[in-house]
C-alpha positions in Angstrom: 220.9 103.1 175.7 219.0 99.6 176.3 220.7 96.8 177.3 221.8 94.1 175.2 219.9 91.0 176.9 222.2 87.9 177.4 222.6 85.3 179.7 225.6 85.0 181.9 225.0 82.0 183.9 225.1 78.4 182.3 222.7 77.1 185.1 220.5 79.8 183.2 221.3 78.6 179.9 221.3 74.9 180.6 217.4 75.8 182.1 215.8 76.9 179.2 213.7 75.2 176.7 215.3 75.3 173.2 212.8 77.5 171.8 213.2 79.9 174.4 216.5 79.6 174.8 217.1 80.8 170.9 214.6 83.9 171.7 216.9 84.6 174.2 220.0 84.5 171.9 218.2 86.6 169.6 217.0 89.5 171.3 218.6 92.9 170.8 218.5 96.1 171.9 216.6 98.0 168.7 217.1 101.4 168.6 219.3 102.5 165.9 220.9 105.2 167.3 221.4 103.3 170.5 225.0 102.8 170.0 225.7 105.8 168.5 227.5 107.7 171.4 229.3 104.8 172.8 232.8 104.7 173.5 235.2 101.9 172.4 236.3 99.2 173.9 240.3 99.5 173.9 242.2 98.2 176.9 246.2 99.1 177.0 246.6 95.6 177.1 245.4 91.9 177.5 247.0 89.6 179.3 248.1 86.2 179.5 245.5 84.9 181.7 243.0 86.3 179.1 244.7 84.3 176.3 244.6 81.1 179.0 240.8 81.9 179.2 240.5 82.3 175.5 242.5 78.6 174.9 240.0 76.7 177.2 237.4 77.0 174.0 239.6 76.2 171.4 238.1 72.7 169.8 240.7 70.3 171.2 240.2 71.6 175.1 236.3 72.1 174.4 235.8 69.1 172.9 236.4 67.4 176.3 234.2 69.1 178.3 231.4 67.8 175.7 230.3 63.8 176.4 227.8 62.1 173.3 228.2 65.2 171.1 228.9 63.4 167.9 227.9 59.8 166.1 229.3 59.3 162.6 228.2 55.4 161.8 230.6 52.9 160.4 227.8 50.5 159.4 229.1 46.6 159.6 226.1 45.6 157.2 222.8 46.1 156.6 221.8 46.5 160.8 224.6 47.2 162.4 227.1 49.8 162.8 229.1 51.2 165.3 230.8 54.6 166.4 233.3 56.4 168.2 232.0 58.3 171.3 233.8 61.6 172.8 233.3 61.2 176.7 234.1 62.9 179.5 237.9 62.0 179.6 238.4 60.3 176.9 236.3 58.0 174.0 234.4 54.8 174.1 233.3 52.4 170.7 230.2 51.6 170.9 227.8 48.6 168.6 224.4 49.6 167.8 222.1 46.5 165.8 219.3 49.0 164.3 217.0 45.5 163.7 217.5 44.5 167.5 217.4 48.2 169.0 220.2 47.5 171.1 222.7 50.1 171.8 226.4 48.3 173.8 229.9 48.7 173.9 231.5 47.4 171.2 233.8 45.2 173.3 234.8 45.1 177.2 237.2 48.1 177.1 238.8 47.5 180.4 240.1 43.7 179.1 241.0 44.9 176.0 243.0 47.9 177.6 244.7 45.0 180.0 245.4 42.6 177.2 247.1 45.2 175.1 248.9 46.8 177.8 250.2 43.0 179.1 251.0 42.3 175.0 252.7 45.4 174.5 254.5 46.3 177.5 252.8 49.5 177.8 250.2 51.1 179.6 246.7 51.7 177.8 243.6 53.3 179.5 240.0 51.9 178.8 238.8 55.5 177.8 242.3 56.3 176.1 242.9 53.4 173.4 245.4 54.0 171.1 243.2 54.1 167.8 240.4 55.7 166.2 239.0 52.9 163.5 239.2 49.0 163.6 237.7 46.4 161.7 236.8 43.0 162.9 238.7 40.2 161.6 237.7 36.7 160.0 238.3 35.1 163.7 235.5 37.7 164.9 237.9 39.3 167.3 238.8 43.1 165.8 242.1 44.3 163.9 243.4 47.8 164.4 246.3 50.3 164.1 247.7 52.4 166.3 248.8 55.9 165.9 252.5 54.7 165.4 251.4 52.5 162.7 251.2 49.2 164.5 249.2 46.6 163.6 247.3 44.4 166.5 244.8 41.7 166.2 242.8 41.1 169.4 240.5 38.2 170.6 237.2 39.0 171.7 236.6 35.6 173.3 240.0 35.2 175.7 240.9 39.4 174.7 244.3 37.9 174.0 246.1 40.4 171.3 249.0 39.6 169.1 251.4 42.1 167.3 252.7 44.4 166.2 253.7 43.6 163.3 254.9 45.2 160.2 252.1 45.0 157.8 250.7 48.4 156.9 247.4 49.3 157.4 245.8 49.1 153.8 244.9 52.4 153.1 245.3 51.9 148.9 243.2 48.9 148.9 238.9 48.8 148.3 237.6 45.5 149.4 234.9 43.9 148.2 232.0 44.4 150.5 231.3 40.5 150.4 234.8 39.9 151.3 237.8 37.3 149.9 239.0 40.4 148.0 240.8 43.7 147.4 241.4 46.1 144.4 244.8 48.7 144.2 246.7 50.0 142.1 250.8 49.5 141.7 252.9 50.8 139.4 250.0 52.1 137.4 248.6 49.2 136.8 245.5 47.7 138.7 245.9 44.4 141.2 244.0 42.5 143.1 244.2 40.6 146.6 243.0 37.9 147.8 242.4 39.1 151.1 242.4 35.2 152.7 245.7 34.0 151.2 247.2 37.5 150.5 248.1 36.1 146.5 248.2 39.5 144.7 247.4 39.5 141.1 247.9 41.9 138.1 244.6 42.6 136.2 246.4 45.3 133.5 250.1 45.2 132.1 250.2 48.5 129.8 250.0 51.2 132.6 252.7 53.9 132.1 254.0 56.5 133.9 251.2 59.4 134.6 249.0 57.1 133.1 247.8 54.3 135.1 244.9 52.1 136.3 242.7 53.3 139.1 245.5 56.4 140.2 244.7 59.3 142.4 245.2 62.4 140.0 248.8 63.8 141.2 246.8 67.5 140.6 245.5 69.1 143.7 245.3 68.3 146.6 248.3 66.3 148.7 250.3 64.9 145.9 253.4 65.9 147.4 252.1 65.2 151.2 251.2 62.3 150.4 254.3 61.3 149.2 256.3 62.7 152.2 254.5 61.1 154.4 254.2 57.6 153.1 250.3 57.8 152.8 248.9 55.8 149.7 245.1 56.7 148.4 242.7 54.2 147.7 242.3 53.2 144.5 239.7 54.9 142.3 237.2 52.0 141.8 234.0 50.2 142.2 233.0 46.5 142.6 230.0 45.2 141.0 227.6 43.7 143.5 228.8 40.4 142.7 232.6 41.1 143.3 233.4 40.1 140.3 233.9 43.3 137.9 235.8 46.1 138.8 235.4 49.7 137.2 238.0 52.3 137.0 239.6 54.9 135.3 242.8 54.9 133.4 243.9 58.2 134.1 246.3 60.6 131.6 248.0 63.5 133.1 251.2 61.9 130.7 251.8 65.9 129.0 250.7 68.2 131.7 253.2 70.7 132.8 254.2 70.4 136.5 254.6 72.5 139.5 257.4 72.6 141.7 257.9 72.7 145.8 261.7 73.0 148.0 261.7 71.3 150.8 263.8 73.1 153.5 266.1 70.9 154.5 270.1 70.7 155.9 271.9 71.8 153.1 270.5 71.4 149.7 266.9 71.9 149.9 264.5 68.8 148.2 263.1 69.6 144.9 259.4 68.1 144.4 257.7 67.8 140.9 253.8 67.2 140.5 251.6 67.2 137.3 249.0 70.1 138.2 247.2 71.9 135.6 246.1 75.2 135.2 242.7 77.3 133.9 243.7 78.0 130.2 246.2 75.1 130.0 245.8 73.2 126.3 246.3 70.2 127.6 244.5 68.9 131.0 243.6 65.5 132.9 242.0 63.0 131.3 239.9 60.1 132.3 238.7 57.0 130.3 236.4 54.5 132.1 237.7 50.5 132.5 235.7 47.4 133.4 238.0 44.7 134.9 236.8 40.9 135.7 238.8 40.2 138.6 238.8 36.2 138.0 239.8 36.0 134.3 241.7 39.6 134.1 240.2 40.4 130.8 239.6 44.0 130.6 237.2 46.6 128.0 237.4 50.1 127.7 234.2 52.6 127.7 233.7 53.5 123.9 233.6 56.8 125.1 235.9 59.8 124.5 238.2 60.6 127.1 236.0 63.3 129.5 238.4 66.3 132.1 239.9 64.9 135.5 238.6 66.9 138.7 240.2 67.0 141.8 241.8 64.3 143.7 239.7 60.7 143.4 236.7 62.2 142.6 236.9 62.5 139.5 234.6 58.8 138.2 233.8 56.0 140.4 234.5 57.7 144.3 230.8 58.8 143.7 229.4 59.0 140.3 229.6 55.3 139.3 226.5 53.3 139.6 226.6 49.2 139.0 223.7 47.3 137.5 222.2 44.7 140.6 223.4 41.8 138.0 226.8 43.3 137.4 226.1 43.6 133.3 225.9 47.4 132.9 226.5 50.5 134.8 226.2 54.2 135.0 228.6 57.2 135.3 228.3 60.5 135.6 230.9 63.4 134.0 231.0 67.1 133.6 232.5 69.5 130.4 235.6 71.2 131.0 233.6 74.4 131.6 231.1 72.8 133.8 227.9 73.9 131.8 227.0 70.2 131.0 226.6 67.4 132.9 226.2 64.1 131.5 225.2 59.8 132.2 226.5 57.5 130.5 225.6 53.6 130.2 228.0 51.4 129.3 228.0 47.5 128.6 230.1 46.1 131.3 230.7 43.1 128.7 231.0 45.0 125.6 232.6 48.4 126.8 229.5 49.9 124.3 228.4 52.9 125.3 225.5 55.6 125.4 224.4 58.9 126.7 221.5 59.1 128.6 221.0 62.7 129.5 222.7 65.7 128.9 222.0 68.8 131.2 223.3 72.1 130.1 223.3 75.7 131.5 224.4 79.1 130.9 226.9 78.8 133.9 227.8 75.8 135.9 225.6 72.4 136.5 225.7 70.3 139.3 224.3 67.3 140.6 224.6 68.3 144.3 225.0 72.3 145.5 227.6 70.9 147.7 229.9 69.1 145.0 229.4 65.5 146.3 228.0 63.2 146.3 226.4 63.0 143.4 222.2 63.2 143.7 221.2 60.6 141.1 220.3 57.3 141.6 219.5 54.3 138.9 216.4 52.4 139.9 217.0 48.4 140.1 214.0 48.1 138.1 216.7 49.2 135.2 214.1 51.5 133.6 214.0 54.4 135.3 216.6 57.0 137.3 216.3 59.9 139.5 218.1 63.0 138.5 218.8 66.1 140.4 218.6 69.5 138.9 218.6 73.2 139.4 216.3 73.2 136.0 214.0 75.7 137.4 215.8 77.9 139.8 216.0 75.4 143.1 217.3 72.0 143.3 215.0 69.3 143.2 214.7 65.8 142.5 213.1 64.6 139.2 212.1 61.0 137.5 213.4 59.8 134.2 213.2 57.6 132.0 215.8 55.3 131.4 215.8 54.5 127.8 215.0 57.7 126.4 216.1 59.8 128.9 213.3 62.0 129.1 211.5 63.5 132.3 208.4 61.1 133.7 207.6 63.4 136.5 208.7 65.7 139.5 209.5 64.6 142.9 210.0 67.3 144.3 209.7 71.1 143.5 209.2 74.4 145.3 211.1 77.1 146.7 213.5 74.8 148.3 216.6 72.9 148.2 217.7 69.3 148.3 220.4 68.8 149.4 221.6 64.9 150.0 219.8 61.6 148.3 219.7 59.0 150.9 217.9 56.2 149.8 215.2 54.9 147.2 212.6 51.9 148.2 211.6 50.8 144.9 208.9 48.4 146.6 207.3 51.5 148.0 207.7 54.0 145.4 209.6 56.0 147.9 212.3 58.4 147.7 214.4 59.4 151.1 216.6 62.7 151.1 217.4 65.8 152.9 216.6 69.5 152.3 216.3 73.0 154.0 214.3 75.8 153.4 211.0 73.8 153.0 209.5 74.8 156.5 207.8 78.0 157.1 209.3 79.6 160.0 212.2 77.7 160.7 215.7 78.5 160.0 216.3 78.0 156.3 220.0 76.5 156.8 218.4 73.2 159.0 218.5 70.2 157.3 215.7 67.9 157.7 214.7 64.4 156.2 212.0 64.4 154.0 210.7 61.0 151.9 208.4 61.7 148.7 206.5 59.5 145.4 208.5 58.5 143.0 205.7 59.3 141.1 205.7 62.8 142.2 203.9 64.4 145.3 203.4 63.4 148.7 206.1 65.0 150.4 206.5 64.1 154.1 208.7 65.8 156.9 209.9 62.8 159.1 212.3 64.6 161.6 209.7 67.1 163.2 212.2 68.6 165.4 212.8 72.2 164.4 216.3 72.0 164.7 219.2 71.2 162.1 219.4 67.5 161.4 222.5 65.4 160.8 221.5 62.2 159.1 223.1 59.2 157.5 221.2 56.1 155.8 222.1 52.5 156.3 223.2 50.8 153.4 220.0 49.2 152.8 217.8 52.6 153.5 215.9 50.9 155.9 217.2 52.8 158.6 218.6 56.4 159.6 221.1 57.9 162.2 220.2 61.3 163.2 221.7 64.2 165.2 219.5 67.1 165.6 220.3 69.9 167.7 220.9 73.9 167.3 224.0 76.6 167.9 222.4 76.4 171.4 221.2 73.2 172.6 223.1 69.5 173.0 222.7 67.0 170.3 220.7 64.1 170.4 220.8 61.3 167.7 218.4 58.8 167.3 218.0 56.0 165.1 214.7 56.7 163.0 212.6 54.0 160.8 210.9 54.7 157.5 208.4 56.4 158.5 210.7 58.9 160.4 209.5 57.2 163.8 212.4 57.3 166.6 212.8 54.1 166.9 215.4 54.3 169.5 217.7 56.8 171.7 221.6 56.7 170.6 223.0 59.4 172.2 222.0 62.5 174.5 224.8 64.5 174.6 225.8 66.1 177.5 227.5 69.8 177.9 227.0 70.6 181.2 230.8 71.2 182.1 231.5 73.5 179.0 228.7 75.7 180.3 230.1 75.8 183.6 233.2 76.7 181.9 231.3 80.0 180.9 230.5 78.6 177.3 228.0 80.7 175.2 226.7 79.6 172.0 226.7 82.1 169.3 223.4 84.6 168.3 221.4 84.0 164.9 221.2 87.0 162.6 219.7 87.6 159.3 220.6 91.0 157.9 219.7 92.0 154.0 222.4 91.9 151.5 223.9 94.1 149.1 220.6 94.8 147.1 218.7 95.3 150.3 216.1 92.5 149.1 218.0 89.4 149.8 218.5 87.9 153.3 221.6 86.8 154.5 222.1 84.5 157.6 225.2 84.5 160.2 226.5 84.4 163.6 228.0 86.7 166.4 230.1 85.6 169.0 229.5 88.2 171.4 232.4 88.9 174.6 231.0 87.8 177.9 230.4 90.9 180.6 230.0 93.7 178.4 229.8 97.0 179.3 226.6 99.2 178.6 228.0 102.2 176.4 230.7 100.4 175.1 231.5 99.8 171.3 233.4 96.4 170.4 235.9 95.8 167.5 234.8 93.0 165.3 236.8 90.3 163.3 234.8 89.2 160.2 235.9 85.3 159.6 235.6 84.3 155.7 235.2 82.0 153.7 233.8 82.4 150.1 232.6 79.4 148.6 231.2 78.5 146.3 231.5 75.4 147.4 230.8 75.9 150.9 230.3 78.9 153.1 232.4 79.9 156.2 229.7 78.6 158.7 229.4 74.7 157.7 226.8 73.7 160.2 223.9 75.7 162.1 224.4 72.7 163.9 226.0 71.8 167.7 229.7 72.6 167.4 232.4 72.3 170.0 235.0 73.8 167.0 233.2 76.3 164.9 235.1 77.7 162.0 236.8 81.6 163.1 237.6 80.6 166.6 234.6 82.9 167.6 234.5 81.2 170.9 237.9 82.0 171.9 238.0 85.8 170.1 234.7 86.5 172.2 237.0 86.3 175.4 239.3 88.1 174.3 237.0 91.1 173.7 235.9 91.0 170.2 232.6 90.7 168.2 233.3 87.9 166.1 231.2 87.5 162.7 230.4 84.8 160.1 227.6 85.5 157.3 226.9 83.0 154.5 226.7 85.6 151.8 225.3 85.6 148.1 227.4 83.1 146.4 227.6 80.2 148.8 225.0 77.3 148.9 221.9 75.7 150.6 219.8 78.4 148.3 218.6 78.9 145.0 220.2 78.9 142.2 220.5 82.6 141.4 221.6 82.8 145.2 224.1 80.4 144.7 226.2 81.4 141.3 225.5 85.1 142.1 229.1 86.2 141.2 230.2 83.5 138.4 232.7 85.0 136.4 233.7 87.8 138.6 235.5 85.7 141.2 236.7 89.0 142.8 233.3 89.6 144.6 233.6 86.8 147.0 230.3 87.6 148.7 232.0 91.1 150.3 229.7 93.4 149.4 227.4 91.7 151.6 229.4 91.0 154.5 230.0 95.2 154.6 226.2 95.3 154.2 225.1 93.3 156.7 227.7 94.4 159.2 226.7 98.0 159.0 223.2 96.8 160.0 224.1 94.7 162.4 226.3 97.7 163.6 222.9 99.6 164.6 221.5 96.4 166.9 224.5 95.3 168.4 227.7 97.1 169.6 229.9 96.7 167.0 232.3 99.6 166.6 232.0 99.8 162.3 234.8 102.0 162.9 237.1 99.1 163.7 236.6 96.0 161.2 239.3 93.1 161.2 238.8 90.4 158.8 240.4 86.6 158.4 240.3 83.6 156.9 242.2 80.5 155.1 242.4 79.2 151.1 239.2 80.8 149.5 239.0 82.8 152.7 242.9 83.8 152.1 241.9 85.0 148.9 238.7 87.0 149.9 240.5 88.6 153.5 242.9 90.0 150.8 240.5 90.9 148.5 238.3 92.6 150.8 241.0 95.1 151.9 241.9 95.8 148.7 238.3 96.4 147.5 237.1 98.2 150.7 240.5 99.7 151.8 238.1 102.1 154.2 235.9 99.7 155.9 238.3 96.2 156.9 241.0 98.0 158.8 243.2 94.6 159.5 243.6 91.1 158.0 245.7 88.2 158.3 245.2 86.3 155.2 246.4 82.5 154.9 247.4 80.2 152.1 245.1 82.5 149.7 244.3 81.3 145.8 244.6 85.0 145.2 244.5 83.8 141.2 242.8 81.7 140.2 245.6 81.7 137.0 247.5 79.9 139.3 245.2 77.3 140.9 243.8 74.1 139.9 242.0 74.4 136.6 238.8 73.1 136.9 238.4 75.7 139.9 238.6 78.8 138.2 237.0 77.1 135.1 233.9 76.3 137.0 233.6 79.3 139.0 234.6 81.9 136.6 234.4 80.7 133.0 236.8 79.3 130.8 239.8 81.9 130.4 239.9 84.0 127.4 243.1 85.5 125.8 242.6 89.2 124.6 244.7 90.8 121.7 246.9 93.3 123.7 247.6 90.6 126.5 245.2 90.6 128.9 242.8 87.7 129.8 239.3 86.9 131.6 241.0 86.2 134.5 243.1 89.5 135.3 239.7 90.8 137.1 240.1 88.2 140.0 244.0 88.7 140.7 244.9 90.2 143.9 248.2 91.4 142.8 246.3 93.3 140.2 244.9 95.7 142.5 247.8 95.6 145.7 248.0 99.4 145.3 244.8 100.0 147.3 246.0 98.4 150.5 245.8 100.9 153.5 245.8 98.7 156.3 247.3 96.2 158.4 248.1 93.3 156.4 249.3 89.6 157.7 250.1 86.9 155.1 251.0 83.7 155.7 251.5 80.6 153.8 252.9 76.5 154.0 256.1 76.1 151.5 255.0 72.8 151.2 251.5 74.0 150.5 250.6 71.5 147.2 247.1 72.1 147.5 247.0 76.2 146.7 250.8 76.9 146.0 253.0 79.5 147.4 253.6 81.4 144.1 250.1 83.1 144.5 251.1 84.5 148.2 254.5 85.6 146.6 252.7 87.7 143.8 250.8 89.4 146.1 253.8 90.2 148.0 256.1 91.2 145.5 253.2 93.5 144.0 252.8 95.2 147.8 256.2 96.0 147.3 256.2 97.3 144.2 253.6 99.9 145.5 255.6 100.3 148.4 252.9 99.1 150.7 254.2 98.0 154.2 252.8 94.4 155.4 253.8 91.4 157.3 254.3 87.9 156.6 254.9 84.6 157.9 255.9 81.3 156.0 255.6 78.4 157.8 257.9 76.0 156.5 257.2 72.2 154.9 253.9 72.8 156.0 251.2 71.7 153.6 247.4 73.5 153.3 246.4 72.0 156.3 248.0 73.9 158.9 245.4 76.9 159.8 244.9 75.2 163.5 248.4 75.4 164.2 248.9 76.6 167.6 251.8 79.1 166.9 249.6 80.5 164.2 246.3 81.1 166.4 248.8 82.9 168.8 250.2 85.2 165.9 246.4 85.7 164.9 245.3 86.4 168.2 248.8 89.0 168.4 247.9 90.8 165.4 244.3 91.4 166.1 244.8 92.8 169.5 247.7 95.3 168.7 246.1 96.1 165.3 242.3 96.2 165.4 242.4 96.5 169.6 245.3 98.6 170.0 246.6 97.1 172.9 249.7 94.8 174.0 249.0 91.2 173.5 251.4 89.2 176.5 254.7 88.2 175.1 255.6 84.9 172.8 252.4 83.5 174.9 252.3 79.7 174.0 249.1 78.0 173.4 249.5 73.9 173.4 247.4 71.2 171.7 246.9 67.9 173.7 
C-alpha cells in the first residue's frame, strides 16, 4: 500500500511556500485498490485526554493561538475606518486613514484600561477591554457598552471616563450618516431623534397593531428571542442623502395565523405567540413602501400594490432601497411570492408615483445575488442608467440598462463565471468594481477575487493577483478596498488596495505560529465528480494526525444543504470551520464537507439543481464523491456518520432515510424536516408554490421527513431548542412521533429555552462527540467529559 504523504511537523508546514504547501495537502496515494485490504481503525475506547486534545481546536481556544487573523472595517467616513484585532491574549482596536496610509491604535489602551478601571472600581486589562464596538462621541473622545449593558463615555484628551449610566445602547435606532438625527419605530409608528437634544418626535399616528411603520417582521427569525431578551431591531429604513427623507415600509402581518412556543418555567410554563406564515398560507406578509420628511412629518405612500414580506428586515430598504443623490426619487427592488420575478421600481419621493422599471422572470427562482444579499444592482447618479445583475444566460453577470426604458445597453460582464458581490461604481471613469470566482484558469473555482470592468462592456481586469481566496470590502466612497487573502493553509494577510488593485499598504500579517505548534493541520482540497459523473464537486478532509499505514478510518460527513449557502462558507483562513473537522480529526475520524449540486458560487443549472424536490439536498453527491474519495484516501465506506444543523438537520435526516445502507449514524439538529411547517417564502422559493391535490395530498409531501421514517436503520440522534422560533419544534416532533409509529428505535435531546442558535453549545459538541465514538467508532467515549467555553 503507498503511503498517504502528510506533514506532521508545523516547523515543516510553517516552511513551505503556499503553492507548495497546497501540493503537499493534496497529494494522495493513487492506487484504487490500495485500501482495499486495510483494517479498521476501532479502538475499545478514547479517552479523556483525547477529548482534551480534541477541545484545544475548537474556535474559541484556537482562535487565541491565531494573532491578525481577521479585519472586518467599521469605516468612520470616506478614509478612515477602524477594526478589532484578535492577538495573542487578547484584542487590540486599531485606526487605519486609507488617504494617509497610516495604520495606529485606535487610542492608548493602557490609559484607557486605567481610567476605566479607576472610574469603575474594577479591574480592566489593555488587551482585555470590556467591549467589542464603540463609536466616538461629539466631544471626539469614544462611547461604548459593555457586555453588562453599561454605558461609558471616555476622554481621549485627559482618558477621563464617566458612567455607567442607564441609557441603552440604541440598537432600534438608524442615524443619519451626517449626524443630528435618528429614525425608530415605537408602537408601530415611526419617530425620530434628535440625536443632540434627545427631543423624539412622531412622524406617523395610524400604525396598528401587526401593522406598523419601519417594524421587523415578527416571522422568522428571533421574534420570540428577541423579546426574551430585551433586544430591539433596527428600524427598516433609509435616509436620503440629505437626511431629510426617510423611506420605509408599513408592514401587514394584521391576519396571519400564529405559532406558539412554552417556555419552561417554575410552575406554569410561558406561552409565546408570533405571526409566522406558512408555504400555502392565503394570507402572508405584506409590505407597502413609505417616504417620510423628517422636518415637516408629512408622509406619501408608493402607488404601488402591496408586494410579499421575506425574512426578518430584509425584506425593502436593509438592502434593496436605493435614494436619488438629490433626495427626489428612489429605487427598490421586490420579488413575487413564488420568486420567478424580480422587479425595480421608481417612485417619486414627493408624489409617492410610481413605475416599473424592469421585470425579470424565470422558470424557477430569480435572484439578484446567488448568495441572497445584498442586492447586485446599482443606480447610476447620472440618473439614466443602472446596473442589473442576472443569471439571464446560465451564469451571473453584471449588465447595463437603461433607465427610462428599462432595456439592456450592454454587458459588463459575461462568461463562464460568477459574480458574486457589487462593490463600487466610478461613474467618472466608467468603471465597475465587484467580486467573482471561477474566472481564472487553474485556480480554485470557490476563491473570490476583485475584478473592475467598462461600464460600457469589456475590459475586465483582475486586481488581486494573489491566487488565493480574497476577502474584500469597499469604502463608502469606492475609492478604496480592504482585503484578506489567504488559503485553508496559509495565514491571512489584508491589505488596503487602490483602484487600480495596487497594495497600497500592509494592514495585517497574521500570525499562526502557535496553533501549528499546537499540532494544527489545515484541511486537504478535493474535487470528486458528482452524481452524473460529469460534474465536479469541491470539499475538504480533515484527516487524523499519525495514521497508521493499513488502517481504514470512519468518516463523519458534515451538512449543510443550501441553497443559500453550502456547508463550507469560506475556502478561506479559518480558526472555526463549520463540522468541527479540526477537533473530530483528533479524535480519529475522517471528517468531510463537499459543496454539492445545489449550493452556490456556480452556474445556474449548478445552483437550482434540485428546485422543487427539496428532498435531494445535494446527497446523491455527497455518497458519490465519498465512494471516490474512499479509493484515494482511507476512508472506511463501510462506516459513514453524517451531521449537521437547520437545513443540515433536515438533510442528516434525510440522508439516512434515503440511503438507509450507506450513512450508518446521524445526529440531526433543529431540522426544517418540512418545509409545510417552515417559513413560507422558504419552501416557496426553493420548491415551488404548494399545490393541493384532489385526494389530499400536496407538492410538498415529497420533501417531509416523516413521510418516509420507516426506512431508518441506523443510529439516530435528534435534538432541538424549545424555544427554537427560527425552525420550530413541531417539525422535530413529527419526525419523532412517525419513528415511533414504525417502531424505529432513536435518541433525542431537547435543549430547553434554547433558540436556533445553540449548535456550539458545549454540552452538545460533547453528546456529538459521544455518539460518534460509540456509534460509528464503536468504542467508549470517557464519562459525562465536560468541555468549557472561555
Amino acid at each position: 500500500m503507498k503511503r498517504l504523504f502528510i506533514f506532521r511537523s508545523p516547523t515543516e508546514l510553517a516552511s513551505l511556500a503556499p503553492a507548495a504547501l497546497v501540493a503537499v495537502l493534496t497529494f494522495a496515494a493513487a492506487a484504487p485498490d490500495a485500501v482495499a485490504q486495510s483494517r479498521p481503525h476501532a479502538p475499545e475506547s478514547v479517552s479523556a485526554s483525547e477529548y482534551a486534545r480534541a477541545e484545544q481546536f475548537l474556535f474559541w481556544n484556537a482562535e487565541k493561538l491565531t494573532s491578525g487573523a481577521t479585519v472586518a472595517p467599521r469605516w468612520v467616513d470616506a478614509n478612515r475606518f477602524w477594526y478589532r484585532n484578535q492577538v495573542f491574549g487578547g484584542h487590540e482596536f486599531i485606526m487605519v486613514d486609507a488617504a494617509a496610509r497610516t495604520r495606529a491604535p485606535a487610542f492608548d489602551h493602557d490609559r484607557l484600561s486605567a481610567a476605566l478601571s479607576e472610574a469603575s472600581d474594577e479591574s480592566h486589562e489593555a488587551t482585555d477591554l470590556p467591549f467589542d464596538e464603540f463609536e466616538f462621541n461629539d466631544s471626539g473622545g469614544i462611547r461604548f457598552w459593555t457586555d453588562t449593558h453599561e454605558r461609558w463615555d471616555c476622554d481621549l484628551g485627559a482618558y477621563r471616563c464617566t458612567g455607567p449610566d442607564s441609557v441603552a445602547q440604541a440598537t432600534h435606532e438608524i442615524g443619519y450618516s451626517g449626524g443630528g438625527r435618528a429614525v425608530f419605530s415605537r408602537d408601530e409608528n415611526l419617530w425620530v431623534r434628535d440625536t443632540d437634544t434627545d427631543e423624539e418626535r412622531q412622524l406617523s399616528t395610524d400604525g396598528e397593531p401587526h401593522w406598523g411603520y419601519g417594524v421587523a417582521p415578527e416571522g422568522c427569525c428571533s421574534e420570540i428571542s428577541n423579546r426574551r431578551s430585551g433586544f430591539k431591531p433596527p428600524p427598516v429604513a433609509e435616509w436620503s442623502p440629505d437626511g431629510r427623507r426617510i423611506a420605509t415600509h408599513r408592514y401587514n402581518e394584521q391576519d396571519v395565523e400564529s405559532l406558539h412556543l412554552l417556555e419552561t418555567a417554575t410552575g406554569r410554563p410561558i406561552l409565546h405567540s408570533y405571526r409566522y406564515a406558512l408555504p400555502g398560507d392565503s394570507i402572508v406578509p405584506t409590505w407597502e413602501l413609505y417616504v417620510f420628511d423628517a422636518e415637516t412629518g408629512s408622509s406619501v405612500k408608493a402607488d404601488y400594490d402591496p408586494v410579499p414580506g421575506y425574512f426578518g428586515s430584509a425584506d425593502t430598504t436593509w438592502h434593496a432601497t436605493q435614494w436619488a443623490p438629490a433626495g427626489d426619487r428612489l429605487w427598490f427592488s421586490h420579488h413575487s411570492r413564488d420568486f420567478k420575478n424580480q422587479t425595480l421600481v421608481e417612485v417619486d419621493a414627493e408624489t409617492g408615483a410610481a413605475r416599473k422599471v424592469i421585470v425579470e422572470s424565470g422558470d424557477t427562482w430569480v435572484e439578484l445575488n446567488q448568495l441572497r444579499t445584498p442586492y447586485n444592482w446599482r443606480v447610476l447618479d447620472n440618473g439614466s442608467e443602472f446596473v442589473w445583475f442576472s443569471e439571464r444566460e446560465g451564469w451571473g453577470h453584471l449588465y447595463l440598462h437603461d433607465l427610462a426604458t428599462g432595456e439592456m445597453k450592454n454587458r459588463i460582464t459575461q462568461g463562464s463565471w460568477l459574480v458574486v458581490q457589487l462593490l463600487a461604481v466610478d461613474e467618472g471613469a466608467r468603471q465597475v468594481y465587484f467580486t467573482a470566482v471561477g474566472r481564472e484558469p487553474g485556480r480554485d473555482p470557490y476563491y473570490h477575487h476583485l475584478y473592475r470592468a467598462s461600464l460600457d462592456g469589456g475590459g475586465v481586469t483582475l486586481l488581486s493577483p494573489e491566487d488565493m481566496h480574497h476577502q474584500v470590502t469597499a469604502s463608502p466612497d469606492g475609492r478604496h478596498f480592504v482585503d484578506t487573502y489567504s488559503t485553508r493553509a496559509t495565514a491571512p494577510v489584508t491589505v488596503l488596495r487602490d483602484r487600480t488593485g495596487r497594495a497600497v499598504m500592509m494592514i495585517e500579517q497574521a500570525d499562526i505560529g502557535p496553533l501549528l505548534e499546537a499540532g494544527w493541520e489545515p484541511p486537504v482540497r478535493f474535487s470528486a465528480k458528482a452524481r452524473d459523473g460529469v460534474t465536479d464537486v469541491y470539499g475538504y478532509l480533515w484527516l487524523p494526525p499519525r495514521m497508521e499505514e493499513g488502517t481504514v478510518y470512519p468518516v463523519i460527513d458534515y451538512v449543510y444543504p443550501g441553497p443559500q449557502i453550502g456547508p463550507i462558507r469560506t475556502p478561506g483562513f479559518t480558526t472555526g470551520p463549520r463540522g468541527q473537522g479540526h477537533a473530530f480529526a483528533q479524535l480519529g475520524f475522517i471528517t468531510f464537507a463537499v459543496d454539492a449540486m445545489g449550493t452556490p458560487y456556480r452556474s445556474k443549472a449548478f445552483h437550482e439543481s434540485y428546485y422543487g424536490d427539496m428532498r435531494d439536498n445535494g446527497i446523491p453527491d455527497h455518497v458519490s464523491a465519498l465512494k471516490a474519495l474512499a479509493l484515494r484516501y482511507p476512508i472506511d465506506i463501510d462506516r459513514v456518520g453524517i451531521f449537521g444543523h437547520s437545513g443540515g438537520g433536515f438533510s442528516s435526516m434525510d440522508a439516512m432515510l434515503t440511503f438507509p445502507d450507506f450513512f450508518k449514524v446521524a445526529v440531526s439538529g433543529a431540522g426544517n424536516h418540512d418545509q409545510r411547517g417552515y417559513h413560507f417564502p422558504w419552501g416557496e422559493k426553493y420548491h415551488g408554490l404548494l399545490e393541493r391535490n384532489p385526494d389530499g395530498t400536496d407538492s410538498f409531501d415529497s420533501q417531509a421527513n416523516q413521510n418516509i421514517a420507516s426506512n431508518l436503520k441506523g443510529k439516530l440522534l435528534l435534538h432541538y431548542g424549545s424555544l427554537d422560533d427560527n425552525v420550530h419544534p413541531n417539525m422535530t416532533l413529527l419526525v419523532a412521533d412517525a419513528l415511533m409509529e414504525a417502531n424505529k428505535t432513536f435518541d433525542m435531546l431537547v435543549f430547553p429555552n434554547r433558540n436556533h442558535g445553540y449548535a456550539r453549545e458545549p454540552y452538545l459538541i460533547r453528546r456529538t462527540w459521544d455518539y460518534f465514538i460509540e456509534h460509528l467508532m464503536g468504542a467508549e467515549p470517557p464519562v459525562d467529559y465536560q468541555i468549557v467555553q472561555p
